[in-house]
PAKOLBA-31994 format. One record per residue: x, y, z of N, C-alpha, C in turn; residue in one letter. Coordinates in steps of 0.05 Angstrom, whole numbers, plus 5000, padded with zeros to 4 digits. Layout:
<nodes>
XYZXYZXYZA/...
</nodes>
This chain:
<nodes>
449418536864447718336876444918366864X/444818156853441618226833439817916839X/437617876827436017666836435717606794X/435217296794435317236765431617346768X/431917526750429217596745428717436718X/430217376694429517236672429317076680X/430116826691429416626700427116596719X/426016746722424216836743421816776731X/422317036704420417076688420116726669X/422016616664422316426645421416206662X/421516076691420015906705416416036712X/415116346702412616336700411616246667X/412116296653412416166623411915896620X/414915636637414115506625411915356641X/411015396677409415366687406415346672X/405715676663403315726654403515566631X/404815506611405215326594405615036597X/405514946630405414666630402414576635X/401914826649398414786656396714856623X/397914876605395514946584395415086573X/396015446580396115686576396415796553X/394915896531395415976503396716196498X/394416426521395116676507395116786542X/397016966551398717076570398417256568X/398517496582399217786582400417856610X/402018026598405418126621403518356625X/404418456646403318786661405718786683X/406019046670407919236684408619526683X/409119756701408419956694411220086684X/412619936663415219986650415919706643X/417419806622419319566601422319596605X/422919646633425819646624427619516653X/430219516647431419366676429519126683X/430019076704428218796712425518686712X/423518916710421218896698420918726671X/422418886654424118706622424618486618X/426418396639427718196631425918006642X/423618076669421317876680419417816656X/418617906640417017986622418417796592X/420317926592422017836566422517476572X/423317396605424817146608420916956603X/418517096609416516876607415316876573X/416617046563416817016529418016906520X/419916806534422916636516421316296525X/419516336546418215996549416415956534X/414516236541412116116518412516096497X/413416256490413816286455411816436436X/410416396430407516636412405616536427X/405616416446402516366462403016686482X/405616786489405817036498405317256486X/402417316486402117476466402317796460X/402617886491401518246493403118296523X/404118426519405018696541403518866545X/402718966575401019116574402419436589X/402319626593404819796599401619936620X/402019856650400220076663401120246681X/399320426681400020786692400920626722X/403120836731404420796764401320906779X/400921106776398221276789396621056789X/395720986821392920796830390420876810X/390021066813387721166798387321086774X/389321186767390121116730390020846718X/390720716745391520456737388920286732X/386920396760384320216762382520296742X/382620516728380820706709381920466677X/383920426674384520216645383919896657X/384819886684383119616692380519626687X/378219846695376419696688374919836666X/376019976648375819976621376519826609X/378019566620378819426596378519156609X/376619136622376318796637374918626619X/373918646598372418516578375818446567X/377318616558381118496536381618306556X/381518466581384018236605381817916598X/379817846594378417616598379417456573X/379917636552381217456526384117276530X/385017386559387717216566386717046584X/387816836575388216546601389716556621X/391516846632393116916653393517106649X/395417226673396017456676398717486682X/401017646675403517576696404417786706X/403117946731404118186731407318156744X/409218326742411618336750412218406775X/410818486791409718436826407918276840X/407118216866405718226870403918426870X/404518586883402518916883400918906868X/401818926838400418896823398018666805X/400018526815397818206815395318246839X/396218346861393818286876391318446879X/393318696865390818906860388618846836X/390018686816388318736792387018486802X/387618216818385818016829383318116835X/383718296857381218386881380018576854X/380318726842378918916823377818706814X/379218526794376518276782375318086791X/374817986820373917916843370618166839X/372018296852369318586850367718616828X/368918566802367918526784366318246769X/365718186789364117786786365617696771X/368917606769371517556746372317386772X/371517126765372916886789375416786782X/378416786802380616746790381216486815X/382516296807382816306769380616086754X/378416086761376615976738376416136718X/375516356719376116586685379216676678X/380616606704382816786689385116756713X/388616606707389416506723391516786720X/392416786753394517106759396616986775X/399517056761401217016768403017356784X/404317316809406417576811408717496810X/410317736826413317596835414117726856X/415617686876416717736898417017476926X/413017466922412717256942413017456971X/411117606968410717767002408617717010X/408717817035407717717051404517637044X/403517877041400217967021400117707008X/401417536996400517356982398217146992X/399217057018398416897027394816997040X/394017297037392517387050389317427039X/389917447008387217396988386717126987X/383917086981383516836964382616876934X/383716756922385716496928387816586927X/389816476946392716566954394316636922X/396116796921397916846901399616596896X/399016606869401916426856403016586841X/407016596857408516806848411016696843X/413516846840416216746843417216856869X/418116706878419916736911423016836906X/423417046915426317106923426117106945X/429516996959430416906984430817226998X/429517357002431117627023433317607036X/433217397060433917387069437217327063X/437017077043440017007028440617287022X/438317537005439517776988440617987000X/440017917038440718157059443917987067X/444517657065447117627076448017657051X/448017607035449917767014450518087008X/448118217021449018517020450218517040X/449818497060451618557091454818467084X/455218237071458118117062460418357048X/456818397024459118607004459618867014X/457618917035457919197051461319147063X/460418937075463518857098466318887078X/465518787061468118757044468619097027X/466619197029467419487015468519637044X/467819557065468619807091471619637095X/472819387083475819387094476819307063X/475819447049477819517017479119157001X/476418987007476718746991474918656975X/473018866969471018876945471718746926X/471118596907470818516882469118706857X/470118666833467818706817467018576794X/464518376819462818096810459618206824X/459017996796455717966800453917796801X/452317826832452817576846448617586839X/448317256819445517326809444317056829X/442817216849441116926869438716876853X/438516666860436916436846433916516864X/431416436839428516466850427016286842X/424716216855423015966853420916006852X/419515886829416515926829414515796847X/413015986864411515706886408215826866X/407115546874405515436859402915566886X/400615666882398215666898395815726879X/393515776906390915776885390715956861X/391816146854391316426833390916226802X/392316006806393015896772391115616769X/391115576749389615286740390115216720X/390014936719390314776692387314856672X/388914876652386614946631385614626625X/382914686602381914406598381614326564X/
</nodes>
């Protein structure tokens, strides 16, 4: 039971690419499993306007210490796509703090769609997975493994990009 994260990733791509978007940068604190394929699926839209992966430390500390050593690079991108929210909203409020108005300097995309989104301004624009669909499909395959009618299939739910204030059409 998995969530299409490439597709995930590939509806922020061609999004930021319908609004304008040249040059992108992915942030995530790993390249691999679904992080990857979020990252990899908004490269297969843009195409070379995707320009840079950015790989940041798990450690808070670590993380805000290359944020704001490097908030002059992050301004050279026209977006951001971190592969959470978490991390989208943290690096928002850091360049918020840093007189970095989003998204007039700089549009930020996550993914999950929790709750937190709706709680900054300007609200997150992210990708939505259904939980709820992802808890009756686990409860199903739970049911079906406790009376021995399991399958072995892989069941990939579908995600949607919702659109809010974080992004803007370029000009």
């Amino acid at each position: 039971l998995i969530i299409d994260n490439d597709d995930g990733g590939y509806q922020v791509g061609m999004y930021l690419k319908s609004l304008g978007h040249k040059k992108v940068l992915g942030i995530s604190d790993n390249y691999i499993c679904m992080d990857a394929e979020r990252i990899d699926g908004c490269r297969d839209a843009m195409g070379e306007d995707m320009a840079t992966y950015l790989k940041i430390p798990m450690q808070k500390e670590e993380r805000i210490r290359l944020y704001q050593k490097n908030i002059d690079e992050f301004l050279k991108y026209t977006a951001v796509f971190a592969v959470s929210d978490f991390y989208a909203l943290e690096l928002l409020t850091l360049l918020q703090n840093n007189g970095i108005k989003v998204p007039e300097d700089i549009s930020i995309i996550g993914f999950d769609d929790s709750p937190l989104c709706h709680y900054c301004n300007p609200a997150l624009t992210t990708v939505k997975q259904d939980v709820n669909e992802r808890a009756i499909f686990a409860l199903k395959l739970m049911q079906d493994l406790r009376i021995k009618t399991e399958q072995k299939i892989t069941i990939k739910l579908p995600v949607l990009l919702v659109e809010r204030g974080s992004t803007r059409k370029m000009n």
